[in-house]
LOTI-106675 format. One record per residue: chain; x, y, z of N, C-alpha, C, CB in turn. Coordinates in Angstrom, 1 decimal, padded with zeros to 4 digits, always signed. Glycine has a CB too. Layout:
<rs>
<r><cadena>A</cadena><n_u>X</n_u><n_v>Y</n_v><n_w>Z</n_w><ca_u>X</ca_u><ca_v>Y</ca_v><ca_w>Z</ca_w><c_u>X</c_u><c_v>Y</c_v><c_w>Z</c_w><cb_u>X</cb_u><cb_v>Y</cb_v><cb_w>Z</cb_w></r>
...
</rs>
This chain:
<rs>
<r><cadena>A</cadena><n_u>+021.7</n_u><n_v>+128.7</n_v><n_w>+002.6</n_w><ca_u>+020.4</ca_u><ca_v>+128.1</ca_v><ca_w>+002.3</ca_w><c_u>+019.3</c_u><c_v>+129.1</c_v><c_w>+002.8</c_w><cb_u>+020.2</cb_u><cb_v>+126.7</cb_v><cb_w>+002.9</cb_w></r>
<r><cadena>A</cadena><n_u>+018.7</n_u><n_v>+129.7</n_v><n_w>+002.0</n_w><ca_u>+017.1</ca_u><ca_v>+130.6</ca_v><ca_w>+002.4</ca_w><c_u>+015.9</c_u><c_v>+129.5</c_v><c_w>+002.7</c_w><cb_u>+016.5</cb_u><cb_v>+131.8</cb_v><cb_w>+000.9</cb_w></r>
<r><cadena>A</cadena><n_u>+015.1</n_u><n_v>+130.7</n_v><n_w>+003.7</n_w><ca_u>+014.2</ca_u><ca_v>+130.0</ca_v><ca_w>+004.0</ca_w><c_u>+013.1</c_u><c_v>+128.7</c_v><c_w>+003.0</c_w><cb_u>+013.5</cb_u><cb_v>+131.2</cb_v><cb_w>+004.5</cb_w></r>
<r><cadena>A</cadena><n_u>+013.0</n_u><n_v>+129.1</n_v><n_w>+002.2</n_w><ca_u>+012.2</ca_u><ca_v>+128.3</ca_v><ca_w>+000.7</ca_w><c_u>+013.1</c_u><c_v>+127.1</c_v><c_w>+000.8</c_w><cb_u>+012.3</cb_u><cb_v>+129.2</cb_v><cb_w>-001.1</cb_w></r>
<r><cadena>A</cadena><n_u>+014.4</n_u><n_v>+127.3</n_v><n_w>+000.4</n_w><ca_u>+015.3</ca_u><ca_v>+125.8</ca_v><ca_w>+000.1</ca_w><c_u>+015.2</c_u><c_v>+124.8</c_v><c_w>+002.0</c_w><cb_u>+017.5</cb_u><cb_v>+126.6</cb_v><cb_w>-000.5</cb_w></r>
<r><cadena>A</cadena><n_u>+015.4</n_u><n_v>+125.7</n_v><n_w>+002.7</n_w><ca_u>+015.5</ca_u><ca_v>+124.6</ca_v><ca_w>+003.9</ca_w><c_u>+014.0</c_u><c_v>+124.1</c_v><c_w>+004.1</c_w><cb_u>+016.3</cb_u><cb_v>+125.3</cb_v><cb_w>+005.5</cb_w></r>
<r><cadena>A</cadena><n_u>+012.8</n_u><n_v>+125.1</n_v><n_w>+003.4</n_w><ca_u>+011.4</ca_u><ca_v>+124.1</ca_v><ca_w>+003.8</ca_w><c_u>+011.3</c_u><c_v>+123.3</c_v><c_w>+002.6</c_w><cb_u>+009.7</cb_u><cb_v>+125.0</cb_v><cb_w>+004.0</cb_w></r>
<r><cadena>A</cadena><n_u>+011.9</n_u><n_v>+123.5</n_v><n_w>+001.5</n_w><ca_u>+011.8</ca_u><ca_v>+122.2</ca_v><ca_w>+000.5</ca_w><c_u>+012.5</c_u><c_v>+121.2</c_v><c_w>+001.0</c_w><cb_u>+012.3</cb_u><cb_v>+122.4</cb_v><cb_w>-001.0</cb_w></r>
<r><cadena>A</cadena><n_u>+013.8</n_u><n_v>+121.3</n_v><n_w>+001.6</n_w><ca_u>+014.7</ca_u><ca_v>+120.1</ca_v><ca_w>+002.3</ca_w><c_u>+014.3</c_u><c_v>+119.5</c_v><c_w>+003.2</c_w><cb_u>+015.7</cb_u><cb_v>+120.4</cb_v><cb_w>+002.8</cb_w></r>
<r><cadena>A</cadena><n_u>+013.1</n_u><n_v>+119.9</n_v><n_w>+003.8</n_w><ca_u>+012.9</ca_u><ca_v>+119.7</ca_v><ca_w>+005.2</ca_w><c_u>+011.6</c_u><c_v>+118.8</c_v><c_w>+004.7</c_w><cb_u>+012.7</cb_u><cb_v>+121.2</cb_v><cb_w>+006.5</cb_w></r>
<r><cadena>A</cadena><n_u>+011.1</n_u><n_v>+118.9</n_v><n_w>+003.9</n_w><ca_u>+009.7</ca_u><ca_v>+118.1</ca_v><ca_w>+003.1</ca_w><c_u>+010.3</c_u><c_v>+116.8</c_v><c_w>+002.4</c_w><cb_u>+008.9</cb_u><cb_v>+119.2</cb_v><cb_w>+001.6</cb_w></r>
<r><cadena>A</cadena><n_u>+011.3</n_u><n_v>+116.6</n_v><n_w>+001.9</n_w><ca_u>+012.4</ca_u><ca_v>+116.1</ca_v><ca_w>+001.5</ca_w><c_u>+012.8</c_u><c_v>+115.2</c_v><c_w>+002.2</c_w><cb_u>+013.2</cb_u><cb_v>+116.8</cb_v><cb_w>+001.4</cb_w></r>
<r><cadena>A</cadena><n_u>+012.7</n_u><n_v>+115.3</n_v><n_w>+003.2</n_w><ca_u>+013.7</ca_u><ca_v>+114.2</ca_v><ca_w>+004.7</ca_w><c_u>+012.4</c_u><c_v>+113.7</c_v><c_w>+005.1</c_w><cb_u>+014.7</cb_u><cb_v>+115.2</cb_v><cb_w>+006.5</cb_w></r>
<r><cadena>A</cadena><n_u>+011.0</n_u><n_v>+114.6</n_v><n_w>+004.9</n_w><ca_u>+009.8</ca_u><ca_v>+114.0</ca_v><ca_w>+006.2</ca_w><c_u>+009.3</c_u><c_v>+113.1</c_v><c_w>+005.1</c_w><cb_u>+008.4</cb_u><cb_v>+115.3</cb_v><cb_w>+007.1</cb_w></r>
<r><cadena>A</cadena><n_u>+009.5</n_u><n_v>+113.1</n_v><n_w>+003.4</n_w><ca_u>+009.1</ca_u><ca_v>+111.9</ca_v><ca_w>+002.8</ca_w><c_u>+010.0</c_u><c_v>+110.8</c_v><c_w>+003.2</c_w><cb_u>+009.1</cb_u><cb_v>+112.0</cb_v><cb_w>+001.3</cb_w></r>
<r><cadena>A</cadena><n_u>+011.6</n_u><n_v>+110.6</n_v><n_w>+002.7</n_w><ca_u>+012.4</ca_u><ca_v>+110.1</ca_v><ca_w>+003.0</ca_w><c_u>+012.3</c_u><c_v>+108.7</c_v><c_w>+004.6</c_w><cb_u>+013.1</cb_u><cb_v>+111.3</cb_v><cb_w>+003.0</cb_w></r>
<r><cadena>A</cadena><n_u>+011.8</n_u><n_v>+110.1</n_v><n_w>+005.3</n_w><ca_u>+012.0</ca_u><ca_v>+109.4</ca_v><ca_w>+006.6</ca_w><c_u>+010.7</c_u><c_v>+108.6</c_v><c_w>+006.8</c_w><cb_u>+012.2</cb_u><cb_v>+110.3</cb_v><cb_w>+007.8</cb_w></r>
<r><cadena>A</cadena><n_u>+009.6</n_u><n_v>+109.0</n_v><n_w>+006.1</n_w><ca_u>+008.4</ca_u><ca_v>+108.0</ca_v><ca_w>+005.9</ca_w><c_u>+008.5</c_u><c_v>+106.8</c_v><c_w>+005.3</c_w><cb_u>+007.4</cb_u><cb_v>+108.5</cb_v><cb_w>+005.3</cb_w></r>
<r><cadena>A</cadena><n_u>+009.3</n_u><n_v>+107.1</n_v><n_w>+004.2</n_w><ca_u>+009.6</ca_u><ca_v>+105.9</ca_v><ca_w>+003.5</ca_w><c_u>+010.7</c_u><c_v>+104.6</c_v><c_w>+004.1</c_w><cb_u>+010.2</cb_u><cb_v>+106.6</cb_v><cb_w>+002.3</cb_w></r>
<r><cadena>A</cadena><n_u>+011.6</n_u><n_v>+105.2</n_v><n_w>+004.8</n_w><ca_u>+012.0</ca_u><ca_v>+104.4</ca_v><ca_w>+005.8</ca_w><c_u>+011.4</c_u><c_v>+103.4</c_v><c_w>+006.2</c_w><cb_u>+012.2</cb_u><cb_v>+104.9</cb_v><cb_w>+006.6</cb_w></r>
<r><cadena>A</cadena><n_u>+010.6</n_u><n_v>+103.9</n_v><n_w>+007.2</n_w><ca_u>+009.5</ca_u><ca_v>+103.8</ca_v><ca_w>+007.9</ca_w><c_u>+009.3</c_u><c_v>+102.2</c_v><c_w>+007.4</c_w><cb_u>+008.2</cb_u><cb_v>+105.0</cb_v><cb_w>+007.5</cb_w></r>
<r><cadena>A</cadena><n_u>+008.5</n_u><n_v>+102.3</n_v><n_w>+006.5</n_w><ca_u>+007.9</ca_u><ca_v>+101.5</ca_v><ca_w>+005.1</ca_w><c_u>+008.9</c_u><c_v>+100.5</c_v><c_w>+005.3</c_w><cb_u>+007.9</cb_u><cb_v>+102.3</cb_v><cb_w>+003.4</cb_w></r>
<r><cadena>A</cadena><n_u>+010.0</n_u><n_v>+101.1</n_v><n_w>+004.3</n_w><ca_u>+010.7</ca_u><ca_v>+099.8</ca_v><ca_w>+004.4</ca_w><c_u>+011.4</c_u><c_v>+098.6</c_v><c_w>+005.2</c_w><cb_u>+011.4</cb_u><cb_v>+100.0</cb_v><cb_w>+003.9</cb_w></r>
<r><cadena>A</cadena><n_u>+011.6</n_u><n_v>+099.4</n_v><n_w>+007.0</n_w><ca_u>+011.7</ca_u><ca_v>+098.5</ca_v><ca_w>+007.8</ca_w><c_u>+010.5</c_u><c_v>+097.7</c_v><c_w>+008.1</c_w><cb_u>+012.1</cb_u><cb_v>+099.0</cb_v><cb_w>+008.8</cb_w></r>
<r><cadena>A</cadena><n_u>+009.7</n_u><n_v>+098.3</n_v><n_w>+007.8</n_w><ca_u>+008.4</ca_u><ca_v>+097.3</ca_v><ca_w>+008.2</ca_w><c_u>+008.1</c_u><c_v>+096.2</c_v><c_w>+007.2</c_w><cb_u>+006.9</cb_u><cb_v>+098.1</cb_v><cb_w>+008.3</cb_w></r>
<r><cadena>A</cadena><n_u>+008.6</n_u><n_v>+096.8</n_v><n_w>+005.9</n_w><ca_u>+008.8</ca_u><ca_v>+095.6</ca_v><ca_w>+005.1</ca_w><c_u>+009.6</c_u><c_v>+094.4</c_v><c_w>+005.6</c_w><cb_u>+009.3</cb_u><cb_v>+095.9</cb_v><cb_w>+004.0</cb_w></r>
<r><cadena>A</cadena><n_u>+010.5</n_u><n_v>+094.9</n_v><n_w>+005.5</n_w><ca_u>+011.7</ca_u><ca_v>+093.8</ca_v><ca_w>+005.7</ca_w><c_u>+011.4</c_u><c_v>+093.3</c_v><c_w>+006.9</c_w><cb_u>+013.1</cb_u><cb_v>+094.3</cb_v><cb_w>+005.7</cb_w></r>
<r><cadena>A</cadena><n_u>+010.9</n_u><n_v>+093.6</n_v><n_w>+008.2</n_w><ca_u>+010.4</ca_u><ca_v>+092.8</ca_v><ca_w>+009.4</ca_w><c_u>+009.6</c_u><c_v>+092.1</c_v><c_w>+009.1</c_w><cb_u>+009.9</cb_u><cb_v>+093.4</cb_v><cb_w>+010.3</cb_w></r>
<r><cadena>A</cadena><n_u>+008.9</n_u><n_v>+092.0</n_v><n_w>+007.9</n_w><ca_u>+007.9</ca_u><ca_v>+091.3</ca_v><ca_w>+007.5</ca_w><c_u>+007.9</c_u><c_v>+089.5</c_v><c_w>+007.2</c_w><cb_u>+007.6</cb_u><cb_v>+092.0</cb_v><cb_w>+006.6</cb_w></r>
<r><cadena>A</cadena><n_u>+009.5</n_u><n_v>+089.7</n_v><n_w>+006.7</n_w><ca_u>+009.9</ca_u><ca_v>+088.7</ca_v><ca_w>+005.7</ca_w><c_u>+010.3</c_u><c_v>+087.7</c_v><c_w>+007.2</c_w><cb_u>+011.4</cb_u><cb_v>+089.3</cb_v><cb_w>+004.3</cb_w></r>
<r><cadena>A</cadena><n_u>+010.2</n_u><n_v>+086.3</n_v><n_w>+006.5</n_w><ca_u>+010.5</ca_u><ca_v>+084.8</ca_v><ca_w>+007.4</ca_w><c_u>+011.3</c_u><c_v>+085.0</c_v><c_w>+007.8</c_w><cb_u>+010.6</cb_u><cb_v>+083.6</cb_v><cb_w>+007.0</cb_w></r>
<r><cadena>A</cadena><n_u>+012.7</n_u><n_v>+085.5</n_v><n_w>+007.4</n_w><ca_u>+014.4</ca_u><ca_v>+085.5</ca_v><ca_w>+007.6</ca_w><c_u>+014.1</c_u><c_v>+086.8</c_v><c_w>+007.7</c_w><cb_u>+015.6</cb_u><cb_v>+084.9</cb_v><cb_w>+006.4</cb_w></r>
<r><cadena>A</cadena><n_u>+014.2</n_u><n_v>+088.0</n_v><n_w>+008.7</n_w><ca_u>+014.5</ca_u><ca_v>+089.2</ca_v><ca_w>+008.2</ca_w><c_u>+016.1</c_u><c_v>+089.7</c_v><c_w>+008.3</c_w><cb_u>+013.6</cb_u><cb_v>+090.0</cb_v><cb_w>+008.9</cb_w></r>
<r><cadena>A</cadena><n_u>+016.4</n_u><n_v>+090.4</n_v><n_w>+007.3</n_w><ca_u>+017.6</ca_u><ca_v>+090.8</ca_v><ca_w>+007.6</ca_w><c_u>+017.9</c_u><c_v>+091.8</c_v><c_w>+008.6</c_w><cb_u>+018.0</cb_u><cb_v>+091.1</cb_v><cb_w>+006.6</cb_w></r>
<r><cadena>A</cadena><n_u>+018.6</n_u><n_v>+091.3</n_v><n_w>+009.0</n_w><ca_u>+018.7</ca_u><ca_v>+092.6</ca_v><ca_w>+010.8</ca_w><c_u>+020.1</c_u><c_v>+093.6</c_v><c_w>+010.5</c_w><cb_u>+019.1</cb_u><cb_v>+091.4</cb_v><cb_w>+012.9</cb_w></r>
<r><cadena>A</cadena><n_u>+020.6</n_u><n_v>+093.2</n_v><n_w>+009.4</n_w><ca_u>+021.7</ca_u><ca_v>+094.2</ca_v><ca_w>+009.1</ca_w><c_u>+021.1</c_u><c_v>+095.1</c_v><c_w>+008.6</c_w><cb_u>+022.7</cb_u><cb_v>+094.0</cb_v><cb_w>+008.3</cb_w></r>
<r><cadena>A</cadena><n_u>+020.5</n_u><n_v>+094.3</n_v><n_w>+007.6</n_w><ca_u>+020.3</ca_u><ca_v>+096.2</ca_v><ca_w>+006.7</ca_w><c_u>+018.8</c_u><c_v>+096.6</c_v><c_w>+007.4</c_w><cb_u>+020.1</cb_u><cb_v>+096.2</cb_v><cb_w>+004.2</cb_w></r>
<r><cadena>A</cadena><n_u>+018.1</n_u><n_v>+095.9</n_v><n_w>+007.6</n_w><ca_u>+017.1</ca_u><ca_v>+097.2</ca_v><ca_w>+009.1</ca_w><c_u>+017.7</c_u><c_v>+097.9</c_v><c_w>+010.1</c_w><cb_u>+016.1</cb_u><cb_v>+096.5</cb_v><cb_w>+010.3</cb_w></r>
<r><cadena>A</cadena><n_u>+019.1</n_u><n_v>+097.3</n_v><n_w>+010.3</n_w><ca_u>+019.8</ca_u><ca_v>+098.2</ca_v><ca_w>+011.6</ca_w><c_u>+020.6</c_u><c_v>+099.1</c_v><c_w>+010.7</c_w><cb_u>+021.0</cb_u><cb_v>+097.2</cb_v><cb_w>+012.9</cb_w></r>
<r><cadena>A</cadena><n_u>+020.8</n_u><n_v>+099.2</n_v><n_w>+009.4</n_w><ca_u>+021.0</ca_u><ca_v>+100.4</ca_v><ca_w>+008.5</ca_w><c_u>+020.2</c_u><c_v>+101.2</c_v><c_w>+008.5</c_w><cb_u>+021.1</cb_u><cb_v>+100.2</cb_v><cb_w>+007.4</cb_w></r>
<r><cadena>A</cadena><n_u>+019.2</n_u><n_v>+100.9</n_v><n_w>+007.5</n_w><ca_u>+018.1</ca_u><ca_v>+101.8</ca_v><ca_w>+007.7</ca_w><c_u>+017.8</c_u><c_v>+102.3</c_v><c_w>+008.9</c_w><cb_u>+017.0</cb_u><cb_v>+101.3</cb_v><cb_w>+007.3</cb_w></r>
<r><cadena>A</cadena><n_u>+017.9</n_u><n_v>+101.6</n_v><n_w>+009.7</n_w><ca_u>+017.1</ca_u><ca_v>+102.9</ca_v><ca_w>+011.2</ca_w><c_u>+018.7</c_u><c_v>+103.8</c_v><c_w>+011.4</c_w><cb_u>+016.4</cb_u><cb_v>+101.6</cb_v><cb_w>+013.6</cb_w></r>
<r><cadena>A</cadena><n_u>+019.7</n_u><n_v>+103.5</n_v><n_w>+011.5</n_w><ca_u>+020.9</ca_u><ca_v>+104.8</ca_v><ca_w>+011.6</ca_w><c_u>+020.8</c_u><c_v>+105.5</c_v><c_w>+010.4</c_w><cb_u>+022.5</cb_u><cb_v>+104.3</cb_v><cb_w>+011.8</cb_w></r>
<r><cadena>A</cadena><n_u>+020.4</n_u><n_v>+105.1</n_v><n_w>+009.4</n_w><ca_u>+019.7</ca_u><ca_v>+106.4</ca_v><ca_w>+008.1</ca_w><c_u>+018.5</c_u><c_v>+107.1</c_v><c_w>+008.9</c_w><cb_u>+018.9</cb_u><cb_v>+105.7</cb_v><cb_w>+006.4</cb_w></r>
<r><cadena>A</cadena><n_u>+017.4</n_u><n_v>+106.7</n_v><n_w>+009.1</n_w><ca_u>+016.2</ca_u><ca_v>+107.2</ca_v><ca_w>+009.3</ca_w><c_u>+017.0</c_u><c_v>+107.9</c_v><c_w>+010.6</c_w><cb_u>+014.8</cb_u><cb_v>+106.1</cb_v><cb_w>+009.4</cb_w></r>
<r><cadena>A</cadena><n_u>+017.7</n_u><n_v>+107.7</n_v><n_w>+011.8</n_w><ca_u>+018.3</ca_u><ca_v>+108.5</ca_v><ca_w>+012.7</ca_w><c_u>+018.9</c_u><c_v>+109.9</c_v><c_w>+012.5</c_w><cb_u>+019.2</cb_u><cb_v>+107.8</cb_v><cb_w>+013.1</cb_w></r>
<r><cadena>A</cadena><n_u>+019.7</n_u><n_v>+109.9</n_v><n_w>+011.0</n_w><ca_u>+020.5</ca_u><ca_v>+110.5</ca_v><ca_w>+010.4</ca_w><c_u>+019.7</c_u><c_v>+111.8</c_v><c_w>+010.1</c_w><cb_u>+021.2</cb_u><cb_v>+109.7</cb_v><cb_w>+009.3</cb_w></r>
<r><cadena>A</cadena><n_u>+018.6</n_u><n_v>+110.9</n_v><n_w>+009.4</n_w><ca_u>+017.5</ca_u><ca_v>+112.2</ca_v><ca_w>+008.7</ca_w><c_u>+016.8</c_u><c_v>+112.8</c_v><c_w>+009.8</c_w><cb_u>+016.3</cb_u><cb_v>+111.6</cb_v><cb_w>+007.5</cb_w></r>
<r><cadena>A</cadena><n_u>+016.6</n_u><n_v>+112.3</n_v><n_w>+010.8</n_w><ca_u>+015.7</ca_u><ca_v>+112.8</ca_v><ca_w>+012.1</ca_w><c_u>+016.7</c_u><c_v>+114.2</c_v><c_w>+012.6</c_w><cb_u>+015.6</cb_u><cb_v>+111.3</cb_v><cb_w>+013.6</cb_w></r>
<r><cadena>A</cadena><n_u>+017.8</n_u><n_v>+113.7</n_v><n_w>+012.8</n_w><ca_u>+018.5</ca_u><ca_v>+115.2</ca_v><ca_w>+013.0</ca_w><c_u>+019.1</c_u><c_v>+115.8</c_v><c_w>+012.2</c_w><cb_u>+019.4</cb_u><cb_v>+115.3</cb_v><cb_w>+013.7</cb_w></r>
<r><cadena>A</cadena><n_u>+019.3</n_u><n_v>+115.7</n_v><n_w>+011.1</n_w><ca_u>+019.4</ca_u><ca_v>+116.6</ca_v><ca_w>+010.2</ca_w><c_u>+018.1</c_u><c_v>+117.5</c_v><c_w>+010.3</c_w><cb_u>+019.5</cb_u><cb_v>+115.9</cb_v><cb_w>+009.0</cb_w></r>
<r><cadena>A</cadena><n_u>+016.8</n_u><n_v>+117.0</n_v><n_w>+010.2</n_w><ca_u>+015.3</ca_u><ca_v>+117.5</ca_v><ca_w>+010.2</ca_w><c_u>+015.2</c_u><c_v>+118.4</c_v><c_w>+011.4</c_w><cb_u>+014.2</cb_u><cb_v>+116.3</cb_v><cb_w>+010.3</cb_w></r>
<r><cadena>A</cadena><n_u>+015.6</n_u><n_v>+118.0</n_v><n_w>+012.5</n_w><ca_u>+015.4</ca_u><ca_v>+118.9</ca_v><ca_w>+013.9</ca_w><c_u>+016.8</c_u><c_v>+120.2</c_v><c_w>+013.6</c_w><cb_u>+015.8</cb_u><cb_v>+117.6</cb_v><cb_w>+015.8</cb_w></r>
<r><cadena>A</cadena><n_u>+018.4</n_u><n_v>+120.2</n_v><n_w>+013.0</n_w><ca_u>+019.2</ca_u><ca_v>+121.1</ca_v><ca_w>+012.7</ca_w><c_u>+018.4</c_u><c_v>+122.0</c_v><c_w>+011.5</c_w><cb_u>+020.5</cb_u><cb_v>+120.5</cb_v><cb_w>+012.4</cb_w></r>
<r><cadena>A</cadena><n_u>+017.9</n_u><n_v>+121.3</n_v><n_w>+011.0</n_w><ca_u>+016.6</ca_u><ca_v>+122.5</ca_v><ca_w>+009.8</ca_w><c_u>+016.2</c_u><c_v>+123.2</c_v><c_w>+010.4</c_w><cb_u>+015.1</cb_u><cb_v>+122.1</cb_v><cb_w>+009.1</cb_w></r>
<r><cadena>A</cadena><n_u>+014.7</n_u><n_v>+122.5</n_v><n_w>+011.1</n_w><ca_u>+013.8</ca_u><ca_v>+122.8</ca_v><ca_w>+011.8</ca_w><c_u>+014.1</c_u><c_v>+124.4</c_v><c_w>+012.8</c_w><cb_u>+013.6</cb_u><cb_v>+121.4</cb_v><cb_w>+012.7</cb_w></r>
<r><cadena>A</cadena><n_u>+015.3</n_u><n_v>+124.1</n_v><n_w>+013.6</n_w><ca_u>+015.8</ca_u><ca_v>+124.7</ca_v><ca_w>+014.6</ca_w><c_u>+016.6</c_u><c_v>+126.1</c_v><c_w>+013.9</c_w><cb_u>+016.8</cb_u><cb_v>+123.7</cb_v><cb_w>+015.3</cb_w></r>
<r><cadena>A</cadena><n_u>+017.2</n_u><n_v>+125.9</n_v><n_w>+012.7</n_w><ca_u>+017.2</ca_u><ca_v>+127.4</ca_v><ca_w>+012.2</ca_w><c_u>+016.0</c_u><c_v>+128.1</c_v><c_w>+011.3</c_w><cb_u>+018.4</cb_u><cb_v>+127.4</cb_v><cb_w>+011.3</cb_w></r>
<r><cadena>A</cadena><n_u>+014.7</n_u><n_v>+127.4</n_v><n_w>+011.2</n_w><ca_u>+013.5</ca_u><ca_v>+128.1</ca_v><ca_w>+010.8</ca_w><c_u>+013.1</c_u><c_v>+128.8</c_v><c_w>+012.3</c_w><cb_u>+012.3</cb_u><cb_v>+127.1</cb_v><cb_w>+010.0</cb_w></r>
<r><cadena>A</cadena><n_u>+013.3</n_u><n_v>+128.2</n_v><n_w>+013.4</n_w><ca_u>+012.7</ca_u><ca_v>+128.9</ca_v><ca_w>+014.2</ca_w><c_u>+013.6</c_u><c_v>+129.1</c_v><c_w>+015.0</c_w><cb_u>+011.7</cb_u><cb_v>+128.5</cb_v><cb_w>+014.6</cb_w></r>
<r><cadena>A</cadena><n_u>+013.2</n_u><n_v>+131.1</n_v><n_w>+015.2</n_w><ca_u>+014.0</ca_u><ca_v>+131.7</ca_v><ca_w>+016.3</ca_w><c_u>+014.0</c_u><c_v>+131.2</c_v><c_w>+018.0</c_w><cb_u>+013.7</cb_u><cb_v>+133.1</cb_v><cb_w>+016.3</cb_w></r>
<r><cadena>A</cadena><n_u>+015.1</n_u><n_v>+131.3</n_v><n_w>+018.3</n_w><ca_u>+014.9</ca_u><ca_v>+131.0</ca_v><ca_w>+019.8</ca_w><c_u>+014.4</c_u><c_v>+132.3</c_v><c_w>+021.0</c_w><cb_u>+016.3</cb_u><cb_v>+130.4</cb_v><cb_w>+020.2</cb_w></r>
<r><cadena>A</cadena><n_u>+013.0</n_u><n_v>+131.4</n_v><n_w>+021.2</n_w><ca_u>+012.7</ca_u><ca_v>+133.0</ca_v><ca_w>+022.1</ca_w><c_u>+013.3</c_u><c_v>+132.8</c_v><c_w>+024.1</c_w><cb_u>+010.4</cb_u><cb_v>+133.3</cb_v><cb_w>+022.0</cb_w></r>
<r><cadena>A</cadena><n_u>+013.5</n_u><n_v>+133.8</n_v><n_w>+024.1</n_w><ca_u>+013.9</ca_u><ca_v>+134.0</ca_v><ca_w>+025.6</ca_w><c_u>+013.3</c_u><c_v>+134.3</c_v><c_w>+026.5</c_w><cb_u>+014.7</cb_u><cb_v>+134.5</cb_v><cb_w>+025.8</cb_w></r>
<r><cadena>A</cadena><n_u>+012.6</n_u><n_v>+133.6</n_v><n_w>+027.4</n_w><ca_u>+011.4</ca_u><ca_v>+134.1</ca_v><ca_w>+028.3</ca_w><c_u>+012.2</c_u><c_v>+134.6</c_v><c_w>+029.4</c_w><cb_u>+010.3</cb_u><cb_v>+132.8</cb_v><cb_w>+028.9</cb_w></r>
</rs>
């Protein structure tokens, strides 16, 4: 994956993971909420968080002080 494809991927996850976002707050919203699939969604939205930081971390070099 070159640099271009992992910053389109990485734009990709930070919609994704916004959208999450969204939808647990929806669903917390509701009288009955369902607590299964919000406890889904947040181990998705988890999933995409490190995936996003293993991106992140090969766009940038590690410097050594």
């Amino acid at each position: 994956m070159d640099v271009t494809q992992a910053k389109a991927r990485i734009d990709m996850l930070r919609i994704e993971h916004r959208d999450l976002d969204d939808a647990i707050a929806a669903l917390s919203q509701l009288a009955v909420p369902d607590q299964l699939q919000i406890a889904r969604l947040k181990r998705r939205k988890l999933r995409l968080r490190d995936e996003l930081a293993e991106l992140e971390d090969r766009l940038i070099p590690d410097i050594i002080a």
